[in-house]
VODREN-703857 format. One record per atom (N, C-alpha, C): residue number from 1; residue in one letter; atom name; x negated, z negated, y negated. Coordinates in nm, 2 decimals. Atoms other than C-alpha are relative to their C-alpha. Layout:
<sites>
SITE pami pator roba     xx     zz     yy
SITE  NUM     A   CA      X      Z      Y
...
</sites>
This chain:
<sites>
SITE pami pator roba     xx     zz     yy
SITE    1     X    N  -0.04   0.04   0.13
SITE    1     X   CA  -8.75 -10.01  -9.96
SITE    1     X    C  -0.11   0.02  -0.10
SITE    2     X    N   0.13  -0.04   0.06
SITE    2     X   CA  -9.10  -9.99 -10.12
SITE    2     X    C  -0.04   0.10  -0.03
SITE    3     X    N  -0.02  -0.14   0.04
SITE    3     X   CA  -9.10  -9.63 -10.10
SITE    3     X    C   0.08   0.04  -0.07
SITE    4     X    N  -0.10  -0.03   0.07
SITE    4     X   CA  -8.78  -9.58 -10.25
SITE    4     X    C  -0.04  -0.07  -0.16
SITE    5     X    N   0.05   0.09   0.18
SITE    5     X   CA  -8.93  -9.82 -10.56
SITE    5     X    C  -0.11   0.06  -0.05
SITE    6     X    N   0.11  -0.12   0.07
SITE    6     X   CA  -9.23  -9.64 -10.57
SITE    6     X    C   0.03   0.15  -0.02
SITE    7     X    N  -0.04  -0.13   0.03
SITE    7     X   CA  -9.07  -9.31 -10.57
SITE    7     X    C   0.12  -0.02  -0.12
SITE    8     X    N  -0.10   0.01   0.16
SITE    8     X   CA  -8.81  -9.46 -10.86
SITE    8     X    C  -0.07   0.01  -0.10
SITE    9     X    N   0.04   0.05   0.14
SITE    9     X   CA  -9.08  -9.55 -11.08
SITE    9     X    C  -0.07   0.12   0.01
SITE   10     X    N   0.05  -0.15   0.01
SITE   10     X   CA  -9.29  -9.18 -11.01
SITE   10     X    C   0.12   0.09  -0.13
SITE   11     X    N  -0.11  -0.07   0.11
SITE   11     X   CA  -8.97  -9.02 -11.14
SITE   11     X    C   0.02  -0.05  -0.12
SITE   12     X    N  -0.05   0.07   0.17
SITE   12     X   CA  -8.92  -9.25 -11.46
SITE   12     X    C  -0.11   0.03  -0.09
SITE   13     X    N   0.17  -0.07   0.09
SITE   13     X   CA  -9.29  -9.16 -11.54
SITE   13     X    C   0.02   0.07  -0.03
SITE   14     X    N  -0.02  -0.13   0.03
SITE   14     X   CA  -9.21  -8.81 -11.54
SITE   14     X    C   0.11  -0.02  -0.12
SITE   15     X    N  -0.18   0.00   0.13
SITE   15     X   CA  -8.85  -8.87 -11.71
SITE   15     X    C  -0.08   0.01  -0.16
SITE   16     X    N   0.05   0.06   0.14
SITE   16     X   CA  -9.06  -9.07 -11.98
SITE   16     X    C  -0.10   0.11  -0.04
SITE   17     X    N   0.05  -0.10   0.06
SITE   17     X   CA  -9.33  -8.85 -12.02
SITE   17     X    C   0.06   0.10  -0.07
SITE   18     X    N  -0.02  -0.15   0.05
SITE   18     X   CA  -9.14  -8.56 -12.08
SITE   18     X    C   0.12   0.02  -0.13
SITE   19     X    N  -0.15   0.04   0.08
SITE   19     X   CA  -8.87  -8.71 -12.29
SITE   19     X    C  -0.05  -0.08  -0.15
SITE   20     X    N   0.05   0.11   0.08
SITE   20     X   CA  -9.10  -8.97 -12.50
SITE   20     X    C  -0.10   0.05  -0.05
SITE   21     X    N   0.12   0.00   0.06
SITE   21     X   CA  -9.38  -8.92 -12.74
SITE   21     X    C  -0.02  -0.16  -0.04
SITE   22     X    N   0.03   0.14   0.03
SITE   22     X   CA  -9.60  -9.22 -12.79
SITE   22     X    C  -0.12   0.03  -0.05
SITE   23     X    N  -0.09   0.16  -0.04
SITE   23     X   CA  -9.65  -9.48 -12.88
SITE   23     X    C   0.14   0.05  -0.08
SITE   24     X    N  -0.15  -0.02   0.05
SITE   24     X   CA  -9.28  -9.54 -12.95
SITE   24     X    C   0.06  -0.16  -0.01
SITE   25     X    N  -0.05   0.08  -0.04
SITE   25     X   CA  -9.03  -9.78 -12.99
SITE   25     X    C   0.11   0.01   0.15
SITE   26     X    N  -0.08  -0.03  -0.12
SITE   26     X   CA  -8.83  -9.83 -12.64
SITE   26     X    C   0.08  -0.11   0.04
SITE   27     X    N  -0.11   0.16  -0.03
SITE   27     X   CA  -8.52 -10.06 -12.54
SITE   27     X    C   0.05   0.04   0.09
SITE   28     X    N  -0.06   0.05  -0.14
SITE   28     X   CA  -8.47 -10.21 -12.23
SITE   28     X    C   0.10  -0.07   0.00
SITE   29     X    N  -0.11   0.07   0.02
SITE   29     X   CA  -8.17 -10.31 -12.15
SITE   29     X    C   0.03  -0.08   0.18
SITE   30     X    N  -0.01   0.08  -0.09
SITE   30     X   CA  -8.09 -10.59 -11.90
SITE   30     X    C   0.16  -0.05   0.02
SITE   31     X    N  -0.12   0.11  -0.02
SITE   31     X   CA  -7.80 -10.79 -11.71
SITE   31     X    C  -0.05  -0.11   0.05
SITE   32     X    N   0.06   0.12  -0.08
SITE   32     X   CA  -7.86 -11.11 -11.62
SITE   32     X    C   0.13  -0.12   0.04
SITE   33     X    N  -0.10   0.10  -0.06
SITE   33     X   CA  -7.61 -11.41 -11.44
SITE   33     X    C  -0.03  -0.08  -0.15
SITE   34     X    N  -0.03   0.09   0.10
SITE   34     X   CA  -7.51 -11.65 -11.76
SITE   34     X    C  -0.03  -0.15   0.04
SITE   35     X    N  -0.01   0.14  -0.09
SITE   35     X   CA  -7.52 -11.95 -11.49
SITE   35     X    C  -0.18  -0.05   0.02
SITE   36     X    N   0.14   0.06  -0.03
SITE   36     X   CA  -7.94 -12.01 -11.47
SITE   36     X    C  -0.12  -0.02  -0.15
SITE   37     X    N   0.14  -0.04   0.12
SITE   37     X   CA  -8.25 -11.93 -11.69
SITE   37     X    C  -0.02   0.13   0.01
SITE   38     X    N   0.03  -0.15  -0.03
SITE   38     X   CA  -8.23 -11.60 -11.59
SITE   38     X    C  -0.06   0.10  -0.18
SITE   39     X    N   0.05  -0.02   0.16
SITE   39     X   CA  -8.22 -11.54 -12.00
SITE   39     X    C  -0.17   0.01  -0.05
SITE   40     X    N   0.12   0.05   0.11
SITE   40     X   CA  -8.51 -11.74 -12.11
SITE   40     X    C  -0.11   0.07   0.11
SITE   41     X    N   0.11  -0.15  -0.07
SITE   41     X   CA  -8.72 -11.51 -11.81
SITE   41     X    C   0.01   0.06  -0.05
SITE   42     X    N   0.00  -0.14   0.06
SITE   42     X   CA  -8.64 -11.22 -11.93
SITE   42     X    C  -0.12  -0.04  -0.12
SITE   43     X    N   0.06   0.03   0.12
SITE   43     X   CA  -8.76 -11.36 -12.30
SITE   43     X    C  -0.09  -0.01   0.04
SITE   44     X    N   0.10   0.06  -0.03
SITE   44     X   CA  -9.04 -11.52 -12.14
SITE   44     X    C  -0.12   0.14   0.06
SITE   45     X    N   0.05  -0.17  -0.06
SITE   45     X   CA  -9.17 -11.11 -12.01
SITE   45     X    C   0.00   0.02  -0.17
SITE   46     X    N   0.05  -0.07   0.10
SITE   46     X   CA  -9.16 -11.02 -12.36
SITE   46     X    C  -0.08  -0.13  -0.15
SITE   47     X    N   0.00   0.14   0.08
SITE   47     X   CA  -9.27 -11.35 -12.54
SITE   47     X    C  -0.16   0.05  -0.06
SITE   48     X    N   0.11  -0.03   0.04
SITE   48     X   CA  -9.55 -11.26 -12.77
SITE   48     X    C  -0.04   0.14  -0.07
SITE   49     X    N   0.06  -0.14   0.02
SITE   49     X   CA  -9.52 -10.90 -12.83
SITE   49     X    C   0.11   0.04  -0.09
SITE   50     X    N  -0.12  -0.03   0.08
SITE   50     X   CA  -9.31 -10.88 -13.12
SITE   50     X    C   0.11   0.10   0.02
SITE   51     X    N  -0.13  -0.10  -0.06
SITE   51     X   CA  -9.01 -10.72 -12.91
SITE   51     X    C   0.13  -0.11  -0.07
SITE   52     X    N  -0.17   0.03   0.05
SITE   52     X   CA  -8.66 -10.74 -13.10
SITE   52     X    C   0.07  -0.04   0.11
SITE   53     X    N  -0.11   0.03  -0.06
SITE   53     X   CA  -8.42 -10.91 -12.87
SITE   53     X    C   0.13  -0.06  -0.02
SITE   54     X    N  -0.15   0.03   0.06
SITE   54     X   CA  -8.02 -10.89 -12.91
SITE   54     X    C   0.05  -0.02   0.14
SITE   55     X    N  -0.12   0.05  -0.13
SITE   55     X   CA  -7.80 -11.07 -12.66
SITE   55     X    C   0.12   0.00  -0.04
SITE   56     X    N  -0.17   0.01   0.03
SITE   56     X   CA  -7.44 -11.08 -12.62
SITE   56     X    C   0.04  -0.02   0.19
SITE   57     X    N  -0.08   0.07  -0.13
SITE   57     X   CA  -7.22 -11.28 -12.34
SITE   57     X    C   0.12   0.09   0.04
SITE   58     X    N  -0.16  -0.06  -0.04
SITE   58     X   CA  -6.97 -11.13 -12.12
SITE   58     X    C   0.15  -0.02  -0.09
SITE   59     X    N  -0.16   0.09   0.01
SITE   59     X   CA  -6.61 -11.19 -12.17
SITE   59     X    C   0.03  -0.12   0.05
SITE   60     X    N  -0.05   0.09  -0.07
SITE   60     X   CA  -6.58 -11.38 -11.90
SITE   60     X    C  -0.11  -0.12   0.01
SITE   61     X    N   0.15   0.12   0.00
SITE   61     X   CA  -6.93 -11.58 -11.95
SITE   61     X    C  -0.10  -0.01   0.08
SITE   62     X    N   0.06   0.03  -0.16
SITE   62     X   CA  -7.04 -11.50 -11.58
SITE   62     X    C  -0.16   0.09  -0.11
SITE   63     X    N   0.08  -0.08  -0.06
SITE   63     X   CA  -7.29 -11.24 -11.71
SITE   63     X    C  -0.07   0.00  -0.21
SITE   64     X    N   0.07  -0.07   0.14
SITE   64     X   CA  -7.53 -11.16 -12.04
SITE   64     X    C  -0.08   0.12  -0.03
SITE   65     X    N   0.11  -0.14   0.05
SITE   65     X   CA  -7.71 -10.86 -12.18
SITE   65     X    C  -0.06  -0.04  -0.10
SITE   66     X    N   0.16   0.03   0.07
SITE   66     X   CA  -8.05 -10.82 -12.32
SITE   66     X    C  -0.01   0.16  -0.05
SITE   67     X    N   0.05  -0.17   0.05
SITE   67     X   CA  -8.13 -10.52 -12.53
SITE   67     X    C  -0.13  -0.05  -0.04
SITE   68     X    N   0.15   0.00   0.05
SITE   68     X   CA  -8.52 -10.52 -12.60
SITE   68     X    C  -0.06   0.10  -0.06
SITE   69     X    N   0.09  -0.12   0.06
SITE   69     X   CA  -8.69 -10.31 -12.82
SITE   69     X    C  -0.15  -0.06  -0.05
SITE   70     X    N   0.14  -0.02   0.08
SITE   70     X   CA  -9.07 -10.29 -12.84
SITE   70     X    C  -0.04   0.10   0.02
SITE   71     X    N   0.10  -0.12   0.04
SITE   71     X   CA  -9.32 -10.07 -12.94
SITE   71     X    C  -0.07   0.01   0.10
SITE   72     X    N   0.11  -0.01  -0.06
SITE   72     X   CA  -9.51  -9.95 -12.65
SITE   72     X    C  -0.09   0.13  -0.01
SITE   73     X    N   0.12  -0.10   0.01
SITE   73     X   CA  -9.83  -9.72 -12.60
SITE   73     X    C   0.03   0.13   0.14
SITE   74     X    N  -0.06  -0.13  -0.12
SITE   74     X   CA  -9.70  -9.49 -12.27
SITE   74     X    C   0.07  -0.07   0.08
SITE   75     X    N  -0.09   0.07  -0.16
SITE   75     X   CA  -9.51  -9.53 -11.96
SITE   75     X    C  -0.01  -0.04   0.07
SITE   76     X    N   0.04   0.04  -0.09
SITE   76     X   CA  -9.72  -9.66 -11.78
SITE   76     X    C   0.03  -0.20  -0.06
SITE   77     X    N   0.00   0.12   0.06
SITE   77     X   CA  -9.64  -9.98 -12.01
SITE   77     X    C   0.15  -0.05   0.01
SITE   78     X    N  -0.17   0.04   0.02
SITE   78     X   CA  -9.26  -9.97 -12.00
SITE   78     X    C   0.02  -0.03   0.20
SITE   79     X    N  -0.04   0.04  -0.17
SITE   79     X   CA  -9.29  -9.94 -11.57
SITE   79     X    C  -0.05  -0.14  -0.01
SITE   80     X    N  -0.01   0.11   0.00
SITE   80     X   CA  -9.49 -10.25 -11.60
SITE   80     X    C   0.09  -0.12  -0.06
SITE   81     X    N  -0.07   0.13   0.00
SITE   81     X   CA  -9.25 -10.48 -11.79
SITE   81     X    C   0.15   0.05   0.13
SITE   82     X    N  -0.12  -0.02  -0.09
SITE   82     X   CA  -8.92 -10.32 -11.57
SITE   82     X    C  -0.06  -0.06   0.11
SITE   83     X    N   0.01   0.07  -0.08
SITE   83     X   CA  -9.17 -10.42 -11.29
SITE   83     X    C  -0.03  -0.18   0.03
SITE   84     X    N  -0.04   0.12   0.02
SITE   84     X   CA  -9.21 -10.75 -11.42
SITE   84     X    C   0.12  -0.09   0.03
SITE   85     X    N  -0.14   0.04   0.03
SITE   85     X   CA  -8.84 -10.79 -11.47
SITE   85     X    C   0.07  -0.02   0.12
SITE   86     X    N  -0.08   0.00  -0.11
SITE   86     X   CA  -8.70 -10.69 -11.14
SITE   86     X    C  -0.03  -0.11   0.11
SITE   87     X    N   0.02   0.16  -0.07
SITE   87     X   CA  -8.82 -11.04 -10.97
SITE   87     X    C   0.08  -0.08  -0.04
SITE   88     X    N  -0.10   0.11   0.07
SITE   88     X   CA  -8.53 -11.20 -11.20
SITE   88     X    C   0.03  -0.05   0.12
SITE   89     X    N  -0.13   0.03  -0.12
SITE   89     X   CA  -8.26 -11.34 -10.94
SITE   89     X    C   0.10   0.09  -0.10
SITE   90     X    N  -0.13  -0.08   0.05
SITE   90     X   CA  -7.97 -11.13 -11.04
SITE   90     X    C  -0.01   0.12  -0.08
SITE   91     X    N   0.05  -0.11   0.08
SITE   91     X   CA  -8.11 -10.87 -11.27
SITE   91     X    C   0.05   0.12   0.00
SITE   92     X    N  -0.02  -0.18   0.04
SITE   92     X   CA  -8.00 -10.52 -11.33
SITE   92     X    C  -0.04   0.05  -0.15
SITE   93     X    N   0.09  -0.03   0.13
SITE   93     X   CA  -8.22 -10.35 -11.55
SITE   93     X    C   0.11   0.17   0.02
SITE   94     X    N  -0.12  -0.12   0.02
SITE   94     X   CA  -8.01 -10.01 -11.72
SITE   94     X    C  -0.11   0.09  -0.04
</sites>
């Protein structure tokens, strides 16, 4: 499994590199379970760094999304918060 995660985030370097000039702005976009704090983690990963965050609740309320946009300096800054992030409980990062 750790191979597979380190060979995900190799390829997203490339992706970004080749796709991104920086610095930039960049938005992450999140799911998170509606039922915990799962939310105020997420927030709490970008708490400080003047990142724009827009939420919006399911339909059904089980579930919320996170769009995040901040400014970062390369890719190597965007794999660290996604690696941050993916410790949520429930998490799907898009």
């Amino acid at each position: 499994m750790v191979k597979d995660r380190d060979e995900f985030y190799s390829n997203l370097k490339l992706q970004l590199e080749d796709t991104t000039t920086f610095p930039s702005d960049y938005m992450f976009k999140f799911i998170v379970p509606a039922d915990e704090n799962q939310v105020q983690e997420v927030k709490d990963i970008f708490k400080n760094k003047n990142a724009v965050i827009k939420m919006k609740i399911s339909k059904t309320g089980k579930y919320e999304s996170l769009s995040v946009v901040l400014n970062v300096e390369n890719s190597t800054e965007i794999i660290f918060y996604y690696k941050k992030a993916e410790i949520i409980k429930g998490i799907i990062s898009l």
